[in-house]
N, C-alpha and C positions, 0 to 999 in steps of 0.2 A: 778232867772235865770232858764231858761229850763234846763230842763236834756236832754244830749245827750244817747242817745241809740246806740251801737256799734252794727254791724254786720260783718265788720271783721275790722284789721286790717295790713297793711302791713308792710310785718318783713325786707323790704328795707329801706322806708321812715319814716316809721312809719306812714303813713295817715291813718285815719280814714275814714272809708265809716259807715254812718249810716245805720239803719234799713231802714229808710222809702227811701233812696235814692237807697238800694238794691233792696227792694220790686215792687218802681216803676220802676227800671230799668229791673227787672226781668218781670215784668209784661208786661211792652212795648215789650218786645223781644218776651213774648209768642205771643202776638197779632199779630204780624208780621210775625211770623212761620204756625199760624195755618188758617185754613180754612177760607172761608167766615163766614159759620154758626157757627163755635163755638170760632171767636175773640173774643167775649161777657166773654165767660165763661172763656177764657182761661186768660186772661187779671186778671178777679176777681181773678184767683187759683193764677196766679202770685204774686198780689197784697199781699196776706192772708197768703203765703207759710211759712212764717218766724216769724209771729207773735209774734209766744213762744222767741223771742229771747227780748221781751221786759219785761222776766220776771229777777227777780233781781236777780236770782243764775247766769242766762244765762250772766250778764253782769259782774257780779265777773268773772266766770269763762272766759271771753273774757279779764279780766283785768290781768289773769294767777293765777285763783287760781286753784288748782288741784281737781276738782268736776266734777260729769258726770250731765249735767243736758238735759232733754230729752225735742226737743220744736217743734216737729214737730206733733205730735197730738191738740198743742193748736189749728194750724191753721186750721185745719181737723173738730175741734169742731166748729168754728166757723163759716168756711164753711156750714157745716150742718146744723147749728140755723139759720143762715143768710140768708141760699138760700134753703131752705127745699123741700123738693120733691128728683124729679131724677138727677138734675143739681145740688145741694146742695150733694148728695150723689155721686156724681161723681168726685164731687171735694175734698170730704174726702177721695174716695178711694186714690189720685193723691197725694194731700200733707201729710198725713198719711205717706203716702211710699216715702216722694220723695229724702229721704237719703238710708232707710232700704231695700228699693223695694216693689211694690206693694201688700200688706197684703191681706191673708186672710179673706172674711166679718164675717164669724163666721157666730152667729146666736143673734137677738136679745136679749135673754137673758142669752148669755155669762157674766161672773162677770168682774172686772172693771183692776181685777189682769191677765187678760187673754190677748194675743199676737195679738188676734183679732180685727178686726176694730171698730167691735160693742160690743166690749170690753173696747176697750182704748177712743173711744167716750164717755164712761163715768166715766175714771177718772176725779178728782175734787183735785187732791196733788199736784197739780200744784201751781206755785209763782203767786201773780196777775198779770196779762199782761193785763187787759185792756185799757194800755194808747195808744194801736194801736190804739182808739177811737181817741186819739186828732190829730195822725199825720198822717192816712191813711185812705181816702174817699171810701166806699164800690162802685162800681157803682151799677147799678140797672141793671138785667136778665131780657129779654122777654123771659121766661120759656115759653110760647108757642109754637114761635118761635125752640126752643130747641128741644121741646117733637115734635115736624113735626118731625125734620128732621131726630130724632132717630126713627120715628115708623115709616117709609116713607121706602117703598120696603116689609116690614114684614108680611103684609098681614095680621094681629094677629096673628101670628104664632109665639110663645113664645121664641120654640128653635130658632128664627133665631134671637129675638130681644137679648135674651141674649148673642148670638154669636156677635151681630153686637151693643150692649151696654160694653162687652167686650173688641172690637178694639177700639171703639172711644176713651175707659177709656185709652187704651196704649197710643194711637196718643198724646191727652193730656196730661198725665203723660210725652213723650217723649217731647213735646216743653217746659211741666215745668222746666224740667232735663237738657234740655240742653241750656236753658237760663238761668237758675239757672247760670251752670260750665261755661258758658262764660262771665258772668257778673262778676261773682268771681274771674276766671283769667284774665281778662282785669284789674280791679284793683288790682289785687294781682303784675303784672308785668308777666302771666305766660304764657298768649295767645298770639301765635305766633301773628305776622302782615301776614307774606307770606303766603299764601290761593294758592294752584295748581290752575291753571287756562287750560281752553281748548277754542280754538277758532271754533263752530262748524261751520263757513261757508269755513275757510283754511281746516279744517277736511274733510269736504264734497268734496271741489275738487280732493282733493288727492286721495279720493274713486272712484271717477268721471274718474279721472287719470289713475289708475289700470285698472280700468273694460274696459274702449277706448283701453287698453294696448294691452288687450289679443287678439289673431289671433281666426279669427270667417271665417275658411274656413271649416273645415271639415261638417257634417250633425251634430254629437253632438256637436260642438261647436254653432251650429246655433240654435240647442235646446236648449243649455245651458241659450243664448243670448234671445230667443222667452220666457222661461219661468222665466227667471229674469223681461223681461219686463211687464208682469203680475203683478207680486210684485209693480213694480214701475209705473204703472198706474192705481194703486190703492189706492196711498200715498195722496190724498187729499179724501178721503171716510172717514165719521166722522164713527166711531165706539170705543169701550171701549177695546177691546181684538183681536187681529187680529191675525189668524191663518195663519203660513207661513209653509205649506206644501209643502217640495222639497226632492229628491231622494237625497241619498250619492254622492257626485261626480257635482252637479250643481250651486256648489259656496254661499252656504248656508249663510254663515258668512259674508262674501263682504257681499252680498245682503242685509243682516239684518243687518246691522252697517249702509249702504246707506241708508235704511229704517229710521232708527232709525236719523239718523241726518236730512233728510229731514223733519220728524215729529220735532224734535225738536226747527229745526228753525221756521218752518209755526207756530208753535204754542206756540213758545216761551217756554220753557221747562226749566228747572232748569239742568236738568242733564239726564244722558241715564247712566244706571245700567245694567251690563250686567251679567247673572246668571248662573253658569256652575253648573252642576250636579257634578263633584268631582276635588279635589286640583290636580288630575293629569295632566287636561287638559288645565288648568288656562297657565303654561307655554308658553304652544303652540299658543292659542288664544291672550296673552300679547306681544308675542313677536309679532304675527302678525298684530297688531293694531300700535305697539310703531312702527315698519318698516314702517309703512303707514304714519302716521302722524306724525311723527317726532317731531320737539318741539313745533308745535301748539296743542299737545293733553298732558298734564300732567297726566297721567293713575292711579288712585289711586288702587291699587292692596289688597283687603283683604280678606284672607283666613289665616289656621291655620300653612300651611309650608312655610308659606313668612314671610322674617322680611328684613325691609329695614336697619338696623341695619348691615345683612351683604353684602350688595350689592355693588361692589366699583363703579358701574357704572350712581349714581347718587348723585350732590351736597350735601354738608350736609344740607343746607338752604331747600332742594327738601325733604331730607330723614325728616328735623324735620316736613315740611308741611304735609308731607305725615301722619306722625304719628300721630300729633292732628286730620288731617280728618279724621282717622280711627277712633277716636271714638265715632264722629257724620255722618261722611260718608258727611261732607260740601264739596262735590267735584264734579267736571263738567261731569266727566265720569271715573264710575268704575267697576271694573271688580271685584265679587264674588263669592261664591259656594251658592248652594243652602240650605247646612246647614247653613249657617253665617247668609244667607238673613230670611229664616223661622224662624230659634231659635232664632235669633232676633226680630221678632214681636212678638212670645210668651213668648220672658222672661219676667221676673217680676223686674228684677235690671234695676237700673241707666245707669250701664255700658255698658250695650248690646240695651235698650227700647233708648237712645239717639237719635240712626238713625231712629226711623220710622219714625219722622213728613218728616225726607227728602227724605225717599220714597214717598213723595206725590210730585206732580208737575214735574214727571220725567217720562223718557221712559223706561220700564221695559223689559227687552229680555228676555226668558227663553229660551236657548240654551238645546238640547235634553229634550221637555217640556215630553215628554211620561215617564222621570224616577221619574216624583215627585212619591215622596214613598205613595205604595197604604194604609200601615197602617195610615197615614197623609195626605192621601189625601184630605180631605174635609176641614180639616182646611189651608190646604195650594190655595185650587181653593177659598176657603171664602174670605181668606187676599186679594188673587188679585181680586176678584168683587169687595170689599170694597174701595181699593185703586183706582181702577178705576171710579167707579162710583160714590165714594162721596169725591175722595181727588185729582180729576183732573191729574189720570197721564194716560199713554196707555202701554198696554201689548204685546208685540209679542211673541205667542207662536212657536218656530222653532223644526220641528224633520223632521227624513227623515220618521217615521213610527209613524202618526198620529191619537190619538184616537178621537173622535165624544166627541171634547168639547162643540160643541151646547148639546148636550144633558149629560153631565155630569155637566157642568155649574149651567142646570137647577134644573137638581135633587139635586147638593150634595151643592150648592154657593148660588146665588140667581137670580130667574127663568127670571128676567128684563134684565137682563147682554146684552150690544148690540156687536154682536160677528160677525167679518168679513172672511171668507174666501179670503187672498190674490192669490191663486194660483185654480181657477172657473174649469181651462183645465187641468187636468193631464191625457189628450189622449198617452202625450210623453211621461210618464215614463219609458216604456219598453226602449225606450232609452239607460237609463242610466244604467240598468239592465247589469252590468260586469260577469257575473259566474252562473252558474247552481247553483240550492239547491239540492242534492243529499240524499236520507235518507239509510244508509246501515245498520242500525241496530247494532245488539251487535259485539262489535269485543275483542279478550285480546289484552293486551299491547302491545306485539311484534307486532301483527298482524299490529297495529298502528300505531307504526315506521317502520315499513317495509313500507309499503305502502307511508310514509309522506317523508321516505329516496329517493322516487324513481325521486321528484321534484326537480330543482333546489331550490327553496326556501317554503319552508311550516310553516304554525301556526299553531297549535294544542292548543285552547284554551278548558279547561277541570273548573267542577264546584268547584273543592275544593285543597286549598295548597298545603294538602297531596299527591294528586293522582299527582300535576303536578311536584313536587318534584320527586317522585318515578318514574315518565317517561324521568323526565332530565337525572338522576342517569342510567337508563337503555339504554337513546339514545348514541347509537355508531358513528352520523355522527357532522359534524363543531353544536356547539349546542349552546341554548341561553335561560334563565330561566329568569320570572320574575313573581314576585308574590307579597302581602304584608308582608311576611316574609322577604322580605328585606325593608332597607330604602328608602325611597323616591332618595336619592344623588345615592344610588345603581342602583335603576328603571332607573334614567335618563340618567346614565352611560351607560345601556346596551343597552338601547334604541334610545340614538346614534351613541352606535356601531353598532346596527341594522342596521339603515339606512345608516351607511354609507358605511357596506358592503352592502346590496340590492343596492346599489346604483353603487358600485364598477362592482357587476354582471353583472347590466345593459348595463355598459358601454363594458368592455370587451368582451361579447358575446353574438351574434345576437340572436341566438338561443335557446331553453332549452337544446336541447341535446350536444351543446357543452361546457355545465358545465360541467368538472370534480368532479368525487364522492368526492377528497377532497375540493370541496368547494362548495359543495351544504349544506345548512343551516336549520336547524329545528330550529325552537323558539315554545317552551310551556311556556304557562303563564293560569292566573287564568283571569275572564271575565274584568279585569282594563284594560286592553287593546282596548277593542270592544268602548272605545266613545274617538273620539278625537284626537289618538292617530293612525298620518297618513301615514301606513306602506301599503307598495303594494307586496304583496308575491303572487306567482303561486301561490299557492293553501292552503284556507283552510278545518281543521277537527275543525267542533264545537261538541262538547255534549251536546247533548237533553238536551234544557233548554227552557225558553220563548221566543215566535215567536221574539220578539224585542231584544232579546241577539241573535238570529243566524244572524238574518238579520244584524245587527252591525258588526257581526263578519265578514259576507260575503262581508261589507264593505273592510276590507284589504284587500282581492280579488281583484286582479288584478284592482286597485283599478284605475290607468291611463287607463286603456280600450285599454292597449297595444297590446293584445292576442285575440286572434281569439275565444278561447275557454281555460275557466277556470269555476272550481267546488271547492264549496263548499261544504264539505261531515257531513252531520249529521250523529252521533253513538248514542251509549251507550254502555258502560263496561257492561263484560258480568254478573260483580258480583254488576250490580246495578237497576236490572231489581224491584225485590221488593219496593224499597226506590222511581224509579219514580211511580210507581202506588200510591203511598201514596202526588206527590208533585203536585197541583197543576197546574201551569204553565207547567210542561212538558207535564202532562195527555190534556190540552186543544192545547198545540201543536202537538204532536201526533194526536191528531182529525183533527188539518187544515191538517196537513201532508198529512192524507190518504183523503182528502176530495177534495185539492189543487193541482193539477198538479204541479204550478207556485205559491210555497209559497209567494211569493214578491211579490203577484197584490195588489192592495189595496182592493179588495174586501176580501182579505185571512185575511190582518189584521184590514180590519173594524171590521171582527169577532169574529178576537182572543180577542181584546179590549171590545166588544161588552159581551160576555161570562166575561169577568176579571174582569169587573167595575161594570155591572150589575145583576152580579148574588150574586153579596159579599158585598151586600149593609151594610148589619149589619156587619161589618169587616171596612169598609172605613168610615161608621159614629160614629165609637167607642171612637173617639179621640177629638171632639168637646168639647166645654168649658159645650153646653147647653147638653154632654150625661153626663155629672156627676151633673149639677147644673140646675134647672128649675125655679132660680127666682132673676132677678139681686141684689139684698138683700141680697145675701149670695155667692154670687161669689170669688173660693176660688182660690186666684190669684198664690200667691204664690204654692200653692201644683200642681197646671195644670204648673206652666214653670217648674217645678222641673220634669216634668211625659214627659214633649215635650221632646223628645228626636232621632231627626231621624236619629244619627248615632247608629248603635247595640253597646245595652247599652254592653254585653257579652265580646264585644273584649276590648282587654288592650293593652295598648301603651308601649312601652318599648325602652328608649333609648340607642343606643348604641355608645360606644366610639369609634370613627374611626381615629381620628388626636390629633394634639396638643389642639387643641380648643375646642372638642368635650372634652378632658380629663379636661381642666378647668371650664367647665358647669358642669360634675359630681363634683370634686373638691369642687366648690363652695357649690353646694346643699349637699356635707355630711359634710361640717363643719361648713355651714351658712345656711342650712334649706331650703332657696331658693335661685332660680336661674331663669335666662331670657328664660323662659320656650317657647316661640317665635323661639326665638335660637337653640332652640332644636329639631323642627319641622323635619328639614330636614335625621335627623340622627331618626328617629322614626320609625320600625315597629311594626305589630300588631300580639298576639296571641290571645287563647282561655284563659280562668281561670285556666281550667286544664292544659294546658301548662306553663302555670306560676309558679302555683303549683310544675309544677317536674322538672322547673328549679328552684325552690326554694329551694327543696329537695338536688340538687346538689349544693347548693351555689353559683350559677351563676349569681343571681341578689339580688340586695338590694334598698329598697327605702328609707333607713335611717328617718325614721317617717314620713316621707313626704308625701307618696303617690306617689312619681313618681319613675316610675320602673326604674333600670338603669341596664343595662347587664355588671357586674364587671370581668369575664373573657371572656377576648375575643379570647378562644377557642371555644367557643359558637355560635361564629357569620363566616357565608363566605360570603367573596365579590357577590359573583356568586349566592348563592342559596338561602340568607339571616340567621336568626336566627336557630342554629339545638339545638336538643336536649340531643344529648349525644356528649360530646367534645371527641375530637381525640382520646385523651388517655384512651376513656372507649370502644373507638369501639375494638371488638378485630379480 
C-alpha cells in the first residue's frame, strides 16, 4: 500500500490534504499570480516548497508528536541541484525563507551550523525525503529565457542587476507566500469566501458626475476646468510613469482617481493603489472617495492608525474581508501610506513580502510624490521602474511642487523608464497662486504673536514640538495646538474644531475687520499639517524650512482664493540663526529666496530640487541593496529589511490611556504580554529617547517587558497640548 504523506491536517473534519496535493495546488496558484516570464519558475519553487515535509520526523510530528523538525531548507537544496545556476538560486533564496523570511546568502564557505543560505544548503541531518521523486514531476526551466529577462535594462551594470535580481527574488518569494497561506486556509476552513469588490465603470461615472457638478463660471474655475482637461486628454498615451503636475487648489485628487480608473478600465487593471505620504491624511482622502463611490467601491484602507476592528460603520462580513485583504492587499482599490507600501517591498518576512506580487498589474498613485524620503530615495524610484516595466502596472506621480523625474529616474532607477508629462502647459499656474511669499527674517516670539494676533485667523507652523508648545503656552488670543505629541484621536479632534470655527467665521462676517479680538484664532502646529490637511486661514507664518514645506504651508492660505490679498510670511527665530547655517534644505532656500521674487514659479522649484537630488548623490544612493552587496551570491536579505526603515528609527511611540477601552488594551498587555496593538494606533504619540528616558525617571510609563510604552499616569498627558513632561503636581 502507498504511504500517504500529510501536509496538514484539519482540526474540523479531520481531512487530510497530502503533500503532493499542496505542492501542486501551491504551485498552480504561483503560476497564476506571477508574470509572464517567470510562470516557469515560479510554478517549480511552488511545486518544491514543501518537500522536507516528506521526511519521517516531519510526518510523526503532523501525527502530534511533540518535535521541532525543520523542512524548509530540503526544498531550497533541491532547488539548487535541480535547476543550478541563477534560477536554481533564486529559488533557494524563496523556499529557504518561505516560513522564516528571506535569509541571508552568507558566503560560500559559511559551515553548515550557520543561519545562512550557503550554510543550510549544506546540511546533510536531515530525514530522507527523497520520495518527493515518486509523487512530484520537476518541470523543465528555459534558464535562458530567464537569464534575458533578468539582465534586460542592466546594461552590465552590476549594481543594477543586483538591485533588480533583489526585486524579482521578493516578487517571487511573494506569490510563493501568498499561495502557500491560501491554499492552507482554503483547506484548513480559514479563508474567508467574501473578497471586497469595486465596480470601476459605476466608480468612473460618479467621478464624471462630480467634475459635470461643479460651476465653471468664474476665470479660475475655467482654468481649473482647461488644465484637468490636459490630464484627461492624455489618458490613452502609453507610458510606464506619468507625471501629474498641478498647483494646490486645481482638484488634484478628483483628477487623479478620474485618471486612474480610466487607465484601469482601457487596460484592464487588477486594482488602483493609492499611496499617501503620512496616516494623517489617509482620513480625508477615505472619506472623500467612500462619499463618491458609495457601495460600488469597497475601499480597502491599510495603514498603522486604522483598524476596521473599531469602526461601527461597516458590516462585520466587510470588516472580516477587509482584514484578510490586508494581508495580501487582494483588493480592487486601496488606500495606503507610503511607509506600508515601501517597507513592504523591502522586507524579508511572509507577513509584509505577501502584497508585492499584487502590486503588479495595478495603477499605482503616489499622492505628494516630491516627499518620498530622500535618504530612500533610490530604492523607492527602483521599486517603481521595476513594477512598471516589468510587472505591467502604471505610476502617476501627483504633487503641486514637482521634481524633474525624467532625470532622477534616469540617474538614480533605470535610465529606459518611459515617463509622461500629463500637464505640457503650465502657462496657468500663476492662477492658482492665492497669497504672497513674504520673507521677514528673524523675529522673537512675542513679536510672532503679535503680529499673527492681528488676523482674523492665522497658522503659525514652526519646525520642532518644542518651540510650538512654548508659543501655544505664550499665545494670549482664541488658540489651537497640534503636534505629534498628541495622539492621532487628539489631532483629529482639534482639527475639526478647526474647521468648524473657520468655517463659523466665514459665515458670520463679510469682512476681516469685523472679527472681534475675541474671536479671531491662532493655530501652531509642527509641519503635519502643510500636506492634506484642508484648512483656509487669512494668513500664514512658516519657518525657514524647505522650499516644499513653505509652499504646502502657503497652501492653507487663503486657500478658496476668497481674498483679494493674503501673505504668507517666512521667519526664523532669532535664537536659531546658527543651527540653519548648518541644515541643509534651509541654506538652499534662503538661496531661492533671495534669488526669486515669486518663490512659487516653477522655475524657483526646478532649482531648489535640481540643487537637493543632484548634488547629494552619494546621500540618496547609500541605501540600495547593490551599496552594501556587489554580487547576487551573497545577498544579505534579511540584514537590508531590518536596515529599511523610513520612519525615524529615534522617535518612540507611546500609548496613552484616554477611555474605558484604551485602559483595557493597557490592562490586557501588563497581565497578558500582548495586546491588539492595531487598536492602539489611535491613542499613540511620539517622543524622543531622551524624553522617554525622564518620563521613566518620573514613573510615568511602563512597558511591562514588552516593548510597548504605555503612559501609566495620566497627569502626563493634556487633551490640548499632548504628552508633557512634568505632571502638575511637579510644576511649581
Amino acid at each position: 500500500m502507498r504511504k500517504i504523506y500529510k501536509a496538514h491536517i484539519n482540526e474540523f473534519t479531520k481531512a487530510i490534504q497530502t503533500v503532493k496535493e499542496h505542492s501542486e495546488n501551491t504551485a498552480e496558484l504561483c503560476r497564476d499570480f506571477a508574470v509572464p516570464p517567470l510562470k516557469d519558475l515560479t510554478y517549480a519553487m511552488g511545486l518544491l516548497h514543501d518537500v522536507g515535509k516528506f521526511q519521517e520526523s516531519f510526518q510523526k510530528r503532523i501525527d502530534g508528536a511533540d518535535i521541532r523538525v525543520e523542512h524548509s531548507t530540503c526544498g531550497a537544496i533541491v532547488a539548487n541541484e535541480k535547476y543550478k545556476g541563477i534560477a536554481g538560486l533564486m529559488m533557494a533564496y524563496c523556499i529557504a525563507g518561505h516560513h522564516s523570511g528571506l535569509p541571508n546568502a552568507g558566503y560560500r564557505n559559511d559551515g553548515s551550523y550557520t543561519s545562512t543560505l550557503h550554510g543550510r544548503l549544506k546540511r546533510d541531518d536531515f530525514d530522507d525525503y527523497s520520495a518527493y521523486k515518486e509523487e512530484l514531476v520537476n518541470p523543465i526551466l528555459n534558464q535562458k529565457d530567464f537569464q534575458d529577462f533578468l539582465a534586460k535594462d542592466c546594461n552590465m551594470n552590476i549594481s543594477i542587476l543586483v538591485d533588480k535580481f533583489s526585486f524579482i527574488t521578493r516578487y517571487c518569494f511573494s506569490c510563493l507566500t501568498d499561495a502557500d497561506s491560501i491554499d492552507t486556509s482554503k483547506f484548513c476552513g480559514t479563508q474567508p469566501e467574501r473578497r471586497l469588490s469595486a465596480d470601476f465603470i459605476k466608480c468612473l461615472e460618479k467621478v464624471n458626475k462630480r467634475l459635470d457638478s461643479f460651476v465653471c463660471k468664474t476665470e479660475l474655475q475655467k482654468t481649473r476646468s482647461r488644465l484637468q482637461s490636459q490630464v484627461f486628454n492624455s489618458i490613452e498615451e502609453e507610458a510606464e510613469i506619468y507625471l501629474m503636475n498641478m498647483p494646490t487648489g486645481s482638484g488634484k485628487t478628483l483628477c487623479s482617481v478620474k485618471f486612474a480608473l480610466e487607465k484601469a478600465i482601457r487596460e484592464k487593471k487588477k486594482r488602483i493603489i493609492y499611496i499617501i505620504p503620512f496616516n494623517s491624511i489617509i482620513d480625508q482622502t477615505a472619506g472623500e472617495f467612500e462619499d463618491i463611490f458609495g457601495e460600488d467601491a469597497e475601499i480597502l484602507r491599510h495603514q498603522s492608525s486604522f483598524s476596521y476592528e473599531d469602526e461601527d460603520n461597516y458590516s462585520e462580513d466587510y470588516r472580516e474581508a477587509a482584514k484578510n485583504a490586508a494581508e495580501n492587499w487582494d483588493a480592487p482599490f486601496i488606500i495606503t501610506t507610503a511607509v506600508q507600501f515601501f517597507e513592504s517591498i523591502y522586507a524579508n518576512k511572509r507577513g509584509k513580502l505577501r502584497k508585492l506580487h499584487n502590486m503588479a498589474d495595478s495603477i499605482l498613485i503616489f499622492d505628494e510624490a516630491h516627499l518620498m524620503p530622500q535618504e530612500y530615495l533610490q530604492p523607492c524610484l527602483q521599486s517603481i521602474a521595476f513594477l512598471t516595466k516589468y510587472f505591467n502596472s502604471k505610476a502617476v506621480f501627483l504633487t503641486a511642487t514637482m521634481p524633474d523625474f525624467h532625470k532622477l529616474m534616469k540617474q538614480y532607477a533605470l535610465p529606459g523608464s518611459k515617463i509622461l508629462n500629463l500637464i505640457d502647459d503650465i502657462s496657468s499656474f500663476d492662477k492658482f497662486k492665492k497669497c504672497q511669499y513674504n520673507y521677514i527674517g528673524e523675529v522673537e516670539d512675542e513679536t510672532l504673536l503679535s503680529n499673527a494676533a492681528q488676523y482674523p485667523s492665522s497658522l503659525i507652523i514652526v519646525n520642532t514640538k518644542k518651540k510650538a508648545r512654548e508659543l501655544y503656552k505664550t499665545c494670549n488670543t482664541k488658540k489651537y495646538h497640534l503636534s505629534t505629541y498628541m495622539t492621532a484621536f487628539d489631532r483629529k479632534r482639534i482639527i475639526d474644531e478647526i474647521k468648524r470655527e473657520l468655517l463659523r467665521l466665514s459665515e458670520e462676517f463679510e469682512k476681516p475687520e469685523q472679527v472681534p479680538e475675541n474671536r479671531k484664532i491662532t493655530i501652531i502646529s509642527t509641519s503635519l499639517i502643510e500636506a492634506g490637511v484642508d484648512l483656509d486661514v487669512h494668513t500664514v507664518f512658516r519657518e525657514l524650512s524647505g522650499l516644499d514645506s513653505i509652499l504646502q504651508a502657503g497652501g492653507r492660505c487663503n486657500r478658496e482664493g476668497k481674498r483679494a490679498e493674503a501673505n504668507t510670511y517666512i521667519f526664523e527665530f532669532t535664537d536659531q540663526s546658527k543651527k540653519t547655517a548648518q541644515d541643509e534644505r534651509k541654506n538652499l532656500t534662503k538661496g531661492i529666496i533671495n534669488k526669486y521674487e515669486d518663490i512659487s514659479c516653477p522655475e524657483s522649484i526646478s532649482e531648489y530640487y535640481d540643487r537637493l537630488f543632484f548634488m547629494k548623490a552619494d546621500e540618496i544612493q547609500k541605501n540600495t541593496m547593490s551599496s552594501i552587496c556587489q554580487d547576487i551570491m551573497n545577498i544579505p536579505f534579511k540584514d537590508y529589511s531590518e536596515k529599511f526603515k523610513i520612519i525615524d528609527s529615534l522617535a518612540v511611540s507611546v500609548f496613552v490611556e484616554r477611555d474605558e477601552e484604551s485602559h483595557k488594551l493597557v490592562e490586557q498587555l501588563r497581565y497578558t504580554g500582548s495586546c491588539n496593538t492595531r487598536k492602539m494606533q489611535k491613542n499613540i504619540c511620539s517622543i524622543s529617547p531622551r524624553e522617554l528616558e525622564d518620563l521613566a525617571k518620573q514613573h510615568a510609563v511602563e512597558d511591562f517587558n514588552t516593548g510597548i510604552w504605555c503612559l501609566t499616569n495620566s497627569s502626563y498627558y493634556d487633551k490640548d497640548t499632548g504628552i508633557i513632561f512634568e505632571a502638575n503636581d511637579y510644576i511649581v
